[in-house]
C-alpha positions, 0 to 999 in steps of 0.5 A, a space after each residue: 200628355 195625351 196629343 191634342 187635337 188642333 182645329 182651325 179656322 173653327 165657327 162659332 157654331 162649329 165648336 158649339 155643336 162639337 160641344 153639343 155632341 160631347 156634352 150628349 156623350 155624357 148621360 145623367 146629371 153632369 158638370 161642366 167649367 166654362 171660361 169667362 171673357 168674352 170667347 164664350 157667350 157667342 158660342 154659348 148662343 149658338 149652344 142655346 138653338 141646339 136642344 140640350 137639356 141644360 137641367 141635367 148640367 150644373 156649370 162651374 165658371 174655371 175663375 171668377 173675379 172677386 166682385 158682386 155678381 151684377 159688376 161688369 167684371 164678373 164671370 158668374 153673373 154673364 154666365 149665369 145670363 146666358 144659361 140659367 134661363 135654359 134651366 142649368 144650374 151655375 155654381 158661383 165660386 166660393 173659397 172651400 167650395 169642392 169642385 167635382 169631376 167634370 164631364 168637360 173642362 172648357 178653357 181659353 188661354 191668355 197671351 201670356 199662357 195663362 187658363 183661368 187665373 192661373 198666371 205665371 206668378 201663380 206658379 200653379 202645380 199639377 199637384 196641388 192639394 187644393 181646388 180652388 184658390 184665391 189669387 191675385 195676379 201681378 201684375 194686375 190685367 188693366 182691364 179687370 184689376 181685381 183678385 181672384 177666384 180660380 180652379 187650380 190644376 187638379 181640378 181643372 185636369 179633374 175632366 173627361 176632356 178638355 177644350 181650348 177656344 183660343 183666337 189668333 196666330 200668336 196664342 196658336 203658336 203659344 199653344 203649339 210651344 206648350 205642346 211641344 214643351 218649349 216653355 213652362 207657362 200655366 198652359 204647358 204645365 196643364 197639358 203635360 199633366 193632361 191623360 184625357 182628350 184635349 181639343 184646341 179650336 184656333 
């Protein structure tokens, strides 16, 4: 596992320039993978006044739940809100879809260590033969119950970097754990996998 780099206290705008300056880094046609949730979208405005030339990036959500694009509970549908104006390109998830090497596999973290949808039931592997894989998580989250479309490990892990935006003094400690291998959580299993850079803003 490559040491992650922690930075606390971070602003919106702070991690959207760090993404801006590594999404530069990588010239030419480039894909990316972003979260859903809510995390993302205020970072993705600030991201928006930079400048970048989003039609050289195609953006793959790290999981999607399974719902039309226009429901509330969809990732492709806000992101694709957010950033197809800009001019990127954003991929819906689709079962056989093959994801492709990432210049940045950007991820949160849910309290109960899971990344994407790749819950502790899931047992998800670094060694999975497959890249996308529809799951459902159990037990279901209260707030968008709904079977899923996610990454699995090799794909995400399939990534020049990886960045963590993650809120909070217990999902910290949960990521410090994982980093130390004091539990075998989805998000320890990603980092003890991880040999690329990894950054985690809290």
């Amino acid at each position: 596992m490559t040491k992650a780099e922690l930075i606390d206290g971070a602003t919106n705008a702070e991690i959207a320039r760090w993404l801006f300056a590594h999404i530069e880094a990588n010239p030419g046609e480039i894909a990316i993978t972003i979260p859903g949730g809510s995390t993302p979208f205020p970072i993705l405005a600030e991201l928006a006044e930079l400048g970048l030339d989003w039609s050289r990036i195609t953006v793959w959500p790290g999981d999607d739940r399974i719902v039309a694009e226009d429901h509330p509970a969809s990732n492709v549908g806000r992101i694709r809100a957010a950033i197809e104006p800009l001019g990127a390109r954003v991929v819906a998830l689709k079962e056989g879809a093959k994801p492709p090497h990432f210049a940045l596999t950007w991820l949160g973290m849910g309290t109960d260590g899971h990344i994407a949808s790749l819950f502790p039931n899931t047992d998800p592997q670094a060694n999975d033969p497959l890249r996308l894989r529809r799951l459902v998580p159990d037990p279901l989250p209260p707030e968008a119950p709904f079977a899923r479309l996610t990454l699995t490990l090799p794909a995400l892990l399939d990534s020049t970097a990886i960045v963590f935006v993650i809120r909070g003094k217990a999902k910290r400690e949960l990521f410090q754990a994982a980093l130390n291998g004091d539990h075998d959580l989805p998000i320890a299993r990603l980092l003890a996998a991880a040999r690329q850079p990894v950054t985690c803003f809290t």
